[in-house]
N, C-alpha and C positions, 0 to 999 in steps of 0.2 A: 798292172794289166798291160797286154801287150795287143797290137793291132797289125795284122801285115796288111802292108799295101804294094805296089809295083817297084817305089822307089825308093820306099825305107820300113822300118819295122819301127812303129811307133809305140812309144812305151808311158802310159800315163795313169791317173790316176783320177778320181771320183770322192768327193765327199757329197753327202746329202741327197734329198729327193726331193722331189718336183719339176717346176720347169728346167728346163736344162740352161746353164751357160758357160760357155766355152772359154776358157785364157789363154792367151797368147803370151810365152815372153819374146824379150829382145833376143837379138843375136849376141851367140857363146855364154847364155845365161840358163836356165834350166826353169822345169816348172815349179821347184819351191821358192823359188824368187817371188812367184806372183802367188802364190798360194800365203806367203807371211803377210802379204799386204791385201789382200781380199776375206781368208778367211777369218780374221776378228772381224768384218765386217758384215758377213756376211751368216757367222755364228747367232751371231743375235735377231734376225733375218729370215725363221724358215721357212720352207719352200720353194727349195732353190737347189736344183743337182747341181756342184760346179764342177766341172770335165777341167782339168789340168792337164795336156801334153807336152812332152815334152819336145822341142823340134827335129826336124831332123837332122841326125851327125853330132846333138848334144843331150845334154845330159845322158838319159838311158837308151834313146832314140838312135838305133844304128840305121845309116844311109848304105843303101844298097848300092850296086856299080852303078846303074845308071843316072842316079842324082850328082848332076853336075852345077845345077842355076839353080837360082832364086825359080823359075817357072817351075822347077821341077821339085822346089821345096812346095810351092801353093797346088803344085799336081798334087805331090804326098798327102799335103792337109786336106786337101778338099775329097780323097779317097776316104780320108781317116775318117771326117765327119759322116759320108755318104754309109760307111759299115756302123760306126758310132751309135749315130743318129738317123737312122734310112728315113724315119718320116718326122713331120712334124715341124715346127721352130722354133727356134732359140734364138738366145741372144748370145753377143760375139763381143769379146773384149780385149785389145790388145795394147801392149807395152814398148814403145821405140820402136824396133825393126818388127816386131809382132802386128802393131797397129800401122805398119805398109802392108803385112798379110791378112789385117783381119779387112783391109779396104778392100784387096784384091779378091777376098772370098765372100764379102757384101757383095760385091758386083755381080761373082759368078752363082751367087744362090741367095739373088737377090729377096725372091718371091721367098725363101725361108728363113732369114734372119729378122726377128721382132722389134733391135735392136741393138745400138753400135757404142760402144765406149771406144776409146781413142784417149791415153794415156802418155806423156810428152812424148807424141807421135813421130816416126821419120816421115816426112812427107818425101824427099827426095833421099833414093836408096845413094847416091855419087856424091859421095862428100864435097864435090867443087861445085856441088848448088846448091849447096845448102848456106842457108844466112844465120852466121853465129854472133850473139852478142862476146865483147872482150869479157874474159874474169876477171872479176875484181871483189875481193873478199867485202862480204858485207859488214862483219865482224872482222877485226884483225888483231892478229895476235902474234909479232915478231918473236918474244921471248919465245913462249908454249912449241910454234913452229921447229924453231932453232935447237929444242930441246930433244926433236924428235931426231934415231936416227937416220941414216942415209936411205934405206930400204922405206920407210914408212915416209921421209920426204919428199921421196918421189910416188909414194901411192896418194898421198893426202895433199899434195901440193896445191891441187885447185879446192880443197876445202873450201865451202861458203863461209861458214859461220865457225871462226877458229877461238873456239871456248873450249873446256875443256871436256864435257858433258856432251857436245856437239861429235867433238873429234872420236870421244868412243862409244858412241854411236854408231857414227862412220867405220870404225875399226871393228866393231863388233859386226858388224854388216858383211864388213870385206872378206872377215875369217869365215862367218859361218854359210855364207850363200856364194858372195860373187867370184872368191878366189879357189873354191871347190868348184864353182860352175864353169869356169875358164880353163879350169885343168881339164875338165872332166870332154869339153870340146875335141871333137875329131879333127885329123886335118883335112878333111873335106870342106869343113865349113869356115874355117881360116883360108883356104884357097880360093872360095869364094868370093868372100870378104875380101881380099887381098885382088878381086879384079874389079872395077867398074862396073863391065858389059855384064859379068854373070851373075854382077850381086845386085842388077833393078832387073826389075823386068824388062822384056824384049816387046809388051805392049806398054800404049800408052794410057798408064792407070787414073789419069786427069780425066780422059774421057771417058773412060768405064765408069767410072764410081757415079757420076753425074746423074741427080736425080732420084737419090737414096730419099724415100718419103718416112723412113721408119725414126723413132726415139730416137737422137744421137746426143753422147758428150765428148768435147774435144778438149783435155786440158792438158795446156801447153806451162813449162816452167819459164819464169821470166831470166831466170838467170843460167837457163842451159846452155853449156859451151857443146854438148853431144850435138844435138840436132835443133839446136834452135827453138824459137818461139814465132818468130814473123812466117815461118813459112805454112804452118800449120792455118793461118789465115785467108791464105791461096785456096784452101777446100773448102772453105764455110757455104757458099752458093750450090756446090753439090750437095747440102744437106740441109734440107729446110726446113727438117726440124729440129737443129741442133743449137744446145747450150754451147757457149765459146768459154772459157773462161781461161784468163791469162795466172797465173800463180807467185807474187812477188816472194821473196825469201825461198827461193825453191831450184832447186837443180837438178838432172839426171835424173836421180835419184826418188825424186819424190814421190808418196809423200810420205819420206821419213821425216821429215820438218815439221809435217801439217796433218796426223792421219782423219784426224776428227773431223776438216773441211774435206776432204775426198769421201768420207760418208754421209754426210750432208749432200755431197753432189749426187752423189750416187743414188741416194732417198728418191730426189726431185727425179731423176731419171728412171725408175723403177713405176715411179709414181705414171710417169706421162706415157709408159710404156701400158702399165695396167689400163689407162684411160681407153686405147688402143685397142682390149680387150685380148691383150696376150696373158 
């Protein structure tokens, strides 16, 4: 299904009925990203439309001329939802650079979001403030690594957990979502990405979000070299009713590690949302 709006033609997709909830992915990743890791979860779960788009400039999502910034990505979405979804509320969930737009679109509709997930979140869009723990494999595995060639060396280099079961996981991951979703990126949104100024926003999203009273889960991976784990702690006071929960054995990625605790979390959160009377 396709959506135009001012600054991109949004192209996304629906499973299920019910309440509505929204996913967000990270940046140059696509919406089957979040679609493999939500809907086993949410299969067993019904009652639940879940809205998949994709961003703008990636996946199916063509960016119009005037999409230059990050603002003008959360102008897009927040058009998308407004045609989407004209009345009503939902819940909002997003993944790395998704969950800096799913804050930014809490903030701006606020009165109509039930509900916030937050997914190893970017808290700062400027990589020079972001606070990263070093990699350091939890598992190690010289031999298995060294066997790998040169191309897949450098894909799998920061591997957590280098077993062998682990690694084609990770490989199967890489083939069938992330490295179709990286191609499939425009260069709009690599030129983005590739500036500072146009990839945070030009407000200050610390003070907007402040004083979010709805459901929130915030979980952060302990072993993320992407965007950290400390920083994600900087926003817990703007959410006062949010579960924290830090994720050990867990990177980037997660939770291909752990899917069975991310539905766990996600139960409690549904749960406290319903109490709410959403």
């Amino acid at each position: 299904m396709k959506c135009e709006t001012d600054k991109a033609t949004i192209d996304y997709e629906e499973h299920g009925e019910g309440r509505p909830i929204l996913f967000l992915h990270g940046w140059t990743m696509e919406r089957g990203v979040e679609a493999a890791v939500y809907e086993r979860i949410f299969a067993t779960r019904p009652g639940w439309r879940r809205i998949y788009p994709d961003l703008p400039g990636m996946g199916r999502s063509m960016a119009k001329a005037g999409l230059a910034s990050q603002d003008d990505v959360l102008e897009a979405l927040v058009a998308f939802i407004d045609r989407v979804l004209p009345t009503g509320r939902f819940l909002l969930a997003g993944t790395s650079l998704g969950a800096y737009l799913a804050r930014a679109i809490a903030a701006r509709r606020r009165s109509r979001v039930a509900g916030l997930l937050l997914r190893v979140p970017c808290i700062f869009a400027e990589d020079a403030r972001r606070t990263l723990p070093p990699f350091r494999p939890l598992v190690q595995d010289d031999a298995l690594m060294a066997r790998l060639d040169n191309a897949e060396r450098e894909t799998f280099a920061n591997v957590l957990i280098q077993t062998p079961t682990y690694l084609d996981t990770a490989r199967q991951r890489s083939q069938a979502l992330i490295q179709p979703a990286i191609q499939a990126t425009q260069p709009i949104a690599m030129e983005i990405r590739g500036d500072p100024k146009r990839y945070a926003f030009s407000f200050d999203l610390l003070e907007a979000e402040k004083g979010f009273e709805e459901p929130t889960l915030i979980v952060a991976a302990r072993q993320d070299i992407t965007v950290g784990y400390r920083d994600a702690w900087t926003i817990l006071e703007s959410y006062p009713r949010a579960t924290f929960a830090v994720i050990d054995r867990a990177d980037h990625g997660w939770p291909v590690e752990s899917p069975d605790l991310l539905a766990a979390l996600i139960d409690d959160w549904l749960m406290r949302i319903a109490e709410r009377g959403f």
